[in-house]
Backbone as CSV, one residue per row, in Angstrom:
resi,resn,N_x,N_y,N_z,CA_x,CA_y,CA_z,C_x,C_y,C_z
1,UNK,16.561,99.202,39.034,16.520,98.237,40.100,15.921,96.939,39.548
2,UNK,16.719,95.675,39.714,15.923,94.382,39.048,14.636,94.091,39.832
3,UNK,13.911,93.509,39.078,12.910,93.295,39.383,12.938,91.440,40.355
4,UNK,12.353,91.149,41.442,12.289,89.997,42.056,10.858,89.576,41.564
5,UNK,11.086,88.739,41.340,9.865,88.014,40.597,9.477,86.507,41.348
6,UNK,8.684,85.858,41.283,8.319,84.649,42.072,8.961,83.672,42.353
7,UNK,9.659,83.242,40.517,10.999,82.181,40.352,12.136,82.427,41.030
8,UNK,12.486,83.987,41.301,13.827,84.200,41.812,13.599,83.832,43.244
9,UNK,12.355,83.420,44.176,12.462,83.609,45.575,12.029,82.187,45.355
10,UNK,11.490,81.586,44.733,11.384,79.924,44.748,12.852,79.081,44.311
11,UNK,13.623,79.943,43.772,14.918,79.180,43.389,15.742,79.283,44.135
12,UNK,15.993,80.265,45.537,16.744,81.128,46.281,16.436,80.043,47.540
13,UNK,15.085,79.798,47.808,14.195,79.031,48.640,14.494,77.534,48.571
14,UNK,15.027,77.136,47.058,15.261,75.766,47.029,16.721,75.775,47.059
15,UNK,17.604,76.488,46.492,18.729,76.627,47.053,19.152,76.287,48.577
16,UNK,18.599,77.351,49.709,18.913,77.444,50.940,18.184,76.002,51.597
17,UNK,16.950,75.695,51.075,16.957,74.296,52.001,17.716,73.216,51.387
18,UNK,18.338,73.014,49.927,19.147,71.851,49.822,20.516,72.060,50.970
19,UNK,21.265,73.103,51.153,21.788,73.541,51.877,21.804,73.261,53.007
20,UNK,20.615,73.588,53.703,20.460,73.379,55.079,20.018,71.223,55.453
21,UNK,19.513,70.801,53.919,19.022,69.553,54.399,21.033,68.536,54.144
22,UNK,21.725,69.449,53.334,23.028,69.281,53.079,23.991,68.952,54.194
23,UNK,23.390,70.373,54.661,24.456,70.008,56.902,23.808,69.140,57.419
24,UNK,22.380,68.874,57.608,21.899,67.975,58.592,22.652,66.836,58.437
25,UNK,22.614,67.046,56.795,23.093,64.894,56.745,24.561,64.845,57.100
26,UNK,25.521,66.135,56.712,26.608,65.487,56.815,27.445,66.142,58.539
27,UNK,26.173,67.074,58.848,26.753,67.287,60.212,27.366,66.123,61.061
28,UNK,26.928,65.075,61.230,27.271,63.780,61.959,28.618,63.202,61.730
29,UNK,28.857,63.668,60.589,30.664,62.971,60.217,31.139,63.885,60.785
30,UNK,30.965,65.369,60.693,32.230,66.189,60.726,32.329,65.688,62.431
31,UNK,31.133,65.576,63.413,31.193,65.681,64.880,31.692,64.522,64.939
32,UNK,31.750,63.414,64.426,32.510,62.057,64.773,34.080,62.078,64.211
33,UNK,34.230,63.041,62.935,35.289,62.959,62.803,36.359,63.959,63.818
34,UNK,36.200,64.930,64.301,36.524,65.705,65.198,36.803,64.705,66.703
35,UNK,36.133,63.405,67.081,36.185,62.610,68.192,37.230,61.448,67.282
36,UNK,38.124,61.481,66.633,38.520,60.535,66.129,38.248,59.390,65.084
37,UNK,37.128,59.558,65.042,36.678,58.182,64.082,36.767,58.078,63.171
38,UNK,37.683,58.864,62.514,37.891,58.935,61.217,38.935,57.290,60.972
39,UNK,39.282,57.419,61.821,40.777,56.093,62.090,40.053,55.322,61.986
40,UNK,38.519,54.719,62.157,38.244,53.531,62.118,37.867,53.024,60.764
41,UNK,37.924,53.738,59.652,38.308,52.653,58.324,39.683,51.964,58.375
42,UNK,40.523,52.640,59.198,42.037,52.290,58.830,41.761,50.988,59.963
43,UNK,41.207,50.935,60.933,41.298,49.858,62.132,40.387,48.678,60.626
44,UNK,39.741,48.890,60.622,38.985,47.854,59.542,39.604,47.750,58.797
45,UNK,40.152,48.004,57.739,41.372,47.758,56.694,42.024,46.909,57.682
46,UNK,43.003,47.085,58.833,44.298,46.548,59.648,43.766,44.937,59.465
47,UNK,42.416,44.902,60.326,41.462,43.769,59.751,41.516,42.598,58.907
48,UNK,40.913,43.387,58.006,41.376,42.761,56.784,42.503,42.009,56.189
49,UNK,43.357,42.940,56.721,44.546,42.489,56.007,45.314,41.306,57.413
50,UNK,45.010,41.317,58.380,45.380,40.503,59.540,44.349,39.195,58.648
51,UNK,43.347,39.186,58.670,42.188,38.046,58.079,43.280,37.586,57.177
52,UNK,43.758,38.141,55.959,43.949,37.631,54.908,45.540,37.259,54.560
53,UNK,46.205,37.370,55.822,47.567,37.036,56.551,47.152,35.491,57.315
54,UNK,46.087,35.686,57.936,45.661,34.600,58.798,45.333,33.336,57.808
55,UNK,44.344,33.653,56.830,44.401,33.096,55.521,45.418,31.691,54.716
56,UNK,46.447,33.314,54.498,47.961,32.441,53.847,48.558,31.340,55.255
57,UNK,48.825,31.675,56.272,49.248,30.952,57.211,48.395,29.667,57.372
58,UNK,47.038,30.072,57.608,46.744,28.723,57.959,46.671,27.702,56.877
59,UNK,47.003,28.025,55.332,46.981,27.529,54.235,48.322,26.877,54.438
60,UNK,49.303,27.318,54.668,50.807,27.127,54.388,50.943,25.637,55.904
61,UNK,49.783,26.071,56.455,50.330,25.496,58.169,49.735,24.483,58.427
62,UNK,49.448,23.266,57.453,48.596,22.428,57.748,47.106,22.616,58.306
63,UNK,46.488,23.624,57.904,45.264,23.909,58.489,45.286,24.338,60.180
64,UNK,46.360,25.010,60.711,46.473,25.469,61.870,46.735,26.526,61.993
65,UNK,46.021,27.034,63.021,46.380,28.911,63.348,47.670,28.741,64.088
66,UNK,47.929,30.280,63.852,49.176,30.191,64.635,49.628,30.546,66.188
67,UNK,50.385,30.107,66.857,50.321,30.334,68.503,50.227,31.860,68.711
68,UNK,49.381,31.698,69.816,49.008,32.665,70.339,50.007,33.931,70.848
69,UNK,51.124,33.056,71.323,52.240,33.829,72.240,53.399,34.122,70.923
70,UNK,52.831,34.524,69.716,53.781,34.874,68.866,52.611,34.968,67.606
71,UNK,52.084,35.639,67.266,50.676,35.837,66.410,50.919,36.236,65.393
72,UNK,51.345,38.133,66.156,51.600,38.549,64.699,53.486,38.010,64.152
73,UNK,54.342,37.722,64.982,55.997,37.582,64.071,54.834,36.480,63.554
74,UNK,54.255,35.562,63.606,54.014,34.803,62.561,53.562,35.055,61.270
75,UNK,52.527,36.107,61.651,51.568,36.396,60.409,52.291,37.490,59.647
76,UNK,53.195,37.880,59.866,53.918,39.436,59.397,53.938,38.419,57.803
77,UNK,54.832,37.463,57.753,55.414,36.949,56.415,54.537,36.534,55.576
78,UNK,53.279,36.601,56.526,51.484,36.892,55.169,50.895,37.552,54.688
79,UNK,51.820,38.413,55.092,50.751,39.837,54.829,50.975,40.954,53.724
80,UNK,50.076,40.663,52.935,50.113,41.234,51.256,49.507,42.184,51.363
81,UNK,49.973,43.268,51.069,48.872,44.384,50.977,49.029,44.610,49.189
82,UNK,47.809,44.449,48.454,48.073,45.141,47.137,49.013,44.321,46.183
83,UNK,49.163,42.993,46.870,50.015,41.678,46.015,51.375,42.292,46.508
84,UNK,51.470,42.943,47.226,52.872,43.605,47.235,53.207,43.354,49.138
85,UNK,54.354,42.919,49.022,54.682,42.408,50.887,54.881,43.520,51.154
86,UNK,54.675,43.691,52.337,55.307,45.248,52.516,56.501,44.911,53.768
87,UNK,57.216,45.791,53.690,58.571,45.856,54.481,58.084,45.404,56.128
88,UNK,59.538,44.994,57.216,58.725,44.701,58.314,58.433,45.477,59.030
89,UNK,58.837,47.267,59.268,58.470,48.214,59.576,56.863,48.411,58.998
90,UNK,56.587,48.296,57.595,55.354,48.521,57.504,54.011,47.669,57.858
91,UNK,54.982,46.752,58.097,53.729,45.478,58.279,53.681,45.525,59.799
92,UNK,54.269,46.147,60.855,53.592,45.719,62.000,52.743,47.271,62.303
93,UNK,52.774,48.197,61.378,52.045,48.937,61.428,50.466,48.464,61.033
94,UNK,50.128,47.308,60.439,48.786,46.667,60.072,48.300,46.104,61.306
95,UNK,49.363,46.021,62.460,48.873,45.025,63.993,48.691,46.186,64.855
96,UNK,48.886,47.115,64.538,48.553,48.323,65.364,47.552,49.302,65.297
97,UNK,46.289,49.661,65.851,45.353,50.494,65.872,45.266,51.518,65.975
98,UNK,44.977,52.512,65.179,45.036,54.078,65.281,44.837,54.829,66.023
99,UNK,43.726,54.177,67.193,43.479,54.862,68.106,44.202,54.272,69.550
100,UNK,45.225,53.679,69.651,46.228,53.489,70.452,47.063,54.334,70.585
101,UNK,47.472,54.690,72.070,48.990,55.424,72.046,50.138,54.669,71.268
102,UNK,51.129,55.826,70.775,52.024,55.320,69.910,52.736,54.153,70.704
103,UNK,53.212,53.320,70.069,54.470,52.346,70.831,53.211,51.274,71.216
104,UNK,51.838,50.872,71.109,50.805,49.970,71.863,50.546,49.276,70.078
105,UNK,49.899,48.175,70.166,49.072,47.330,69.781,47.729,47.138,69.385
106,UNK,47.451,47.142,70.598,45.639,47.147,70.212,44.970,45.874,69.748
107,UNK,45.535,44.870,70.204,44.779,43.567,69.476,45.063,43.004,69.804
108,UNK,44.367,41.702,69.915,44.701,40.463,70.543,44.009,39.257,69.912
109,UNK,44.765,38.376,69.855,43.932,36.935,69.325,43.501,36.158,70.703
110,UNK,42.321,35.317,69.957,41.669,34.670,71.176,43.104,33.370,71.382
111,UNK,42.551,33.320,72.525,43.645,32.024,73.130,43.614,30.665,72.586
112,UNK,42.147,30.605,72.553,41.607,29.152,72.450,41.575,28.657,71.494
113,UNK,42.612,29.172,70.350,42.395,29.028,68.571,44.307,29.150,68.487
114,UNK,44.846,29.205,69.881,46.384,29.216,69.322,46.824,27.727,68.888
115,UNK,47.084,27.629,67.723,47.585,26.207,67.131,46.394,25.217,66.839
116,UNK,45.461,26.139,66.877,44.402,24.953,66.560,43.965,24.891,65.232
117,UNK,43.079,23.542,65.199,43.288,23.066,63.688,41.808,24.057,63.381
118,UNK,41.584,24.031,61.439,40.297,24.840,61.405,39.368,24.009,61.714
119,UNK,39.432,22.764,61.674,38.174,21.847,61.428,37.945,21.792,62.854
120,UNK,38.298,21.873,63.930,38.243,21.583,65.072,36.765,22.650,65.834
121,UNK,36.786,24.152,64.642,35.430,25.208,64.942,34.394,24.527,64.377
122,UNK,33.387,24.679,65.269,32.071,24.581,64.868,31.510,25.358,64.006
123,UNK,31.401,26.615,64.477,31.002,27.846,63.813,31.863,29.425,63.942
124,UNK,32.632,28.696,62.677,34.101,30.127,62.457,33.538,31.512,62.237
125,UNK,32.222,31.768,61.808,31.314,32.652,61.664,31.087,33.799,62.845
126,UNK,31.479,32.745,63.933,30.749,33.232,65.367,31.977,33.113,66.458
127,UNK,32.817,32.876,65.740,34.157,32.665,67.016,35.503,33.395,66.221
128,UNK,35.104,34.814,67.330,36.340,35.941,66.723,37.518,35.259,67.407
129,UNK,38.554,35.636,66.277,40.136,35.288,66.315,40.768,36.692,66.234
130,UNK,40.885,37.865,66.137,41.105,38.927,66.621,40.623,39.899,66.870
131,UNK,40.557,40.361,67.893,39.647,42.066,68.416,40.622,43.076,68.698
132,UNK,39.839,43.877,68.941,40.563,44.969,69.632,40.323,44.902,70.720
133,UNK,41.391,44.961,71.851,41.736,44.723,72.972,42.296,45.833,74.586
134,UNK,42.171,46.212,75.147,42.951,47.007,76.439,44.172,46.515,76.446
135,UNK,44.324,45.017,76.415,45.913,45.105,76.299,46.577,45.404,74.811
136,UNK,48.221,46.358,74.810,47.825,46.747,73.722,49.515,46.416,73.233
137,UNK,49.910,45.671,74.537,51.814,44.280,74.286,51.454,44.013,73.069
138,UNK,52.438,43.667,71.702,52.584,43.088,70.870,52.531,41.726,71.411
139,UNK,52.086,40.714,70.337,51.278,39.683,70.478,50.414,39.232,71.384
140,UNK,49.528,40.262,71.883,48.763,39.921,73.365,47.745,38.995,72.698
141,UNK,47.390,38.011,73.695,46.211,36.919,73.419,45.332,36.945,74.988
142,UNK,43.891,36.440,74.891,43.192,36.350,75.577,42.331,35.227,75.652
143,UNK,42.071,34.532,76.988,40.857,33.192,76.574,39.426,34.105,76.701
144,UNK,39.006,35.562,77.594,38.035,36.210,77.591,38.513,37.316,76.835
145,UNK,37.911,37.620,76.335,37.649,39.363,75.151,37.885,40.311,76.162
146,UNK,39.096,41.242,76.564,39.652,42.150,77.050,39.221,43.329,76.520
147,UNK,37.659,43.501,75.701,37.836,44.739,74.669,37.717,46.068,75.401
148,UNK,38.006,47.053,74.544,37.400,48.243,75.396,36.495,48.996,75.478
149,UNK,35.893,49.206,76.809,34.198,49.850,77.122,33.827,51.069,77.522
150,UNK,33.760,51.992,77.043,33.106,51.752,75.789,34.070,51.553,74.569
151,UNK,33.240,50.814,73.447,34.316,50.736,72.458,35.114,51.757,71.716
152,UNK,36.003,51.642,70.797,37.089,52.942,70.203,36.601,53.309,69.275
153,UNK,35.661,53.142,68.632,35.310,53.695,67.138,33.757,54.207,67.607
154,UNK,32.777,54.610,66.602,31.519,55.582,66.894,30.643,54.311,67.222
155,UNK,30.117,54.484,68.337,28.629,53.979,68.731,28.851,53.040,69.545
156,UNK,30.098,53.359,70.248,30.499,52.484,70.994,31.367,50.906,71.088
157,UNK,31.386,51.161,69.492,31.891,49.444,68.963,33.516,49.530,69.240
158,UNK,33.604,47.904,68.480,34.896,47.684,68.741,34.664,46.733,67.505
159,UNK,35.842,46.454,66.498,36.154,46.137,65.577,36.742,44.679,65.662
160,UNK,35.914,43.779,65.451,36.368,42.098,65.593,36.724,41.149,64.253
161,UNK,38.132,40.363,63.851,38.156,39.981,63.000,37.442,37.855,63.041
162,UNK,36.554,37.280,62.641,36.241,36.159,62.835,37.080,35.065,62.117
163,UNK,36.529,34.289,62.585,37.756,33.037,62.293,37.402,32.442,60.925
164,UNK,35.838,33.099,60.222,35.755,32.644,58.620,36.214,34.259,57.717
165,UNK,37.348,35.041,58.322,37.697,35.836,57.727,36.900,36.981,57.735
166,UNK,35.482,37.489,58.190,34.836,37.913,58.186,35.092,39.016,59.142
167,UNK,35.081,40.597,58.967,34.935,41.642,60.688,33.816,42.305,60.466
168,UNK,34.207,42.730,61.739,32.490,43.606,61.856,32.909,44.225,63.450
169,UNK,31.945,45.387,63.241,31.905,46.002,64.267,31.091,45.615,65.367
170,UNK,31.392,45.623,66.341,30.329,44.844,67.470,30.335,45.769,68.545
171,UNK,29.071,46.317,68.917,28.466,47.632,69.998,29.485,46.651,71.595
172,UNK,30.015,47.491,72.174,30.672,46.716,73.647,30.340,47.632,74.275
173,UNK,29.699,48.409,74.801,29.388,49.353,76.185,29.435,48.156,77.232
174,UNK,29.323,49.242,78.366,28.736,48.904,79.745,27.505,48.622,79.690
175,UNK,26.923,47.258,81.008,25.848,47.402,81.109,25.033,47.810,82.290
C-alpha cells in the first residue's frame, strides 16, 4: 500500500484550490456567454469597421458625413475589412448586430451629423455618430438615441461608435 506522505496532500491541496480559484474566475464568461454575449465582440468589430468606412467617406466627401436617410448604401463602398472589400452581401452584414432578429439592423446614425461638415463638431470625442438602436430598418437615423434598455450586451450597455472614430460601451438601463 503507498505510503501518503505530507507533500502528496499539500500538492493534491494546491492542485484542487488552483482549480476551484480556476471556476471562480472563469465562471462569469461561461454565465454571460450562455445569455448571449458572446456576440458582443462581433457588435464591436461591426463598429469598427462602420468607424473606418465612415473614415474613407468623409475623406473622399469633402469633409462631410454622409446623409442620414441612406448611411449605410453610402458607407458599404468603404468598407475594408483586412485591405480586402468585401462583397455587398458581406458588407451589409457589418451594419447588422448579432443580437438582432434576422432580417433587422440594429443601428442607427445620429441625425444631426447627416451631411455635415467635420469641422462644424465641437467635440467629436463626445458626439456618437452610430449606436445601437430599437429601430432596427436599414438605414435608420435618429435626432434622440433610440437605444435599447436595458442594453444588448453584459452590464447593461449598448455599443456606441463616436464621431472621432472612437466606440465604447456605454451602461443604458432604466432609471
Amino acid at each position: 500500500m503507498p505510503r501518503i506522505t505530507t507533500r502528496h496532500v499539500l500538492s493534491t491541496l494546491g492542485v484542487a484550490i488552483t482549480f476551484l480559484l480556476l471556476a471562480a474566475v472563469l465562471f462569469p464568461f461561461f454565465v454571460q456567454a450562455k445569455g448571449g454575449s458572446v456576440k458582443s465582440p462581433t457588435c464591436l468589430r461591426n463598429m469598427v469597421e462602420i468607424g473606418r468606412a465612415f473614415q474613407a467617406y468623409v475623406a473622399d466627401h469633402d469633409d462631410r458625413y454622409p446623409l442620414a436617410s441612406n448611411w449605410i448604401d453610402s458607407s458599404i463602398p468603404f468598407l475594408t475589412v483586412s485591405r480586402i472589400p468585401p462583397t455587398n452581401k458581406e458588407a451589409q452584414t457589418y451594419f447588422q448586430c448579432p443580437l438582432v432578429p434576422k432580417g433587422g439592423y440594429g443601428y442607427a446614425m445620429n441625425a444631426f451629423l447627416s451631411g455635415a461638415h467635420v469641422s462644424a463638431l465641437d467635440n467629436p470625442k463626445e458626439m456618437h455618430l452610430v449606436y445601437e438602436s430599437k429601430d432596427t430598418a436599414k438605414n435608420a437615423s435618429e435626432y434622440l438615441p433610440l437605444v435599447p434598455i436595458p442594453g444588448r450586451h453584459p452590464h447593461a450597455t449598448n455599443i456606441f461608435l463616436f464621431a472621432d472614430g472612437s466606440t465604447r460601451a456605454l451602461l443604458t438601463e432604466a432609471k
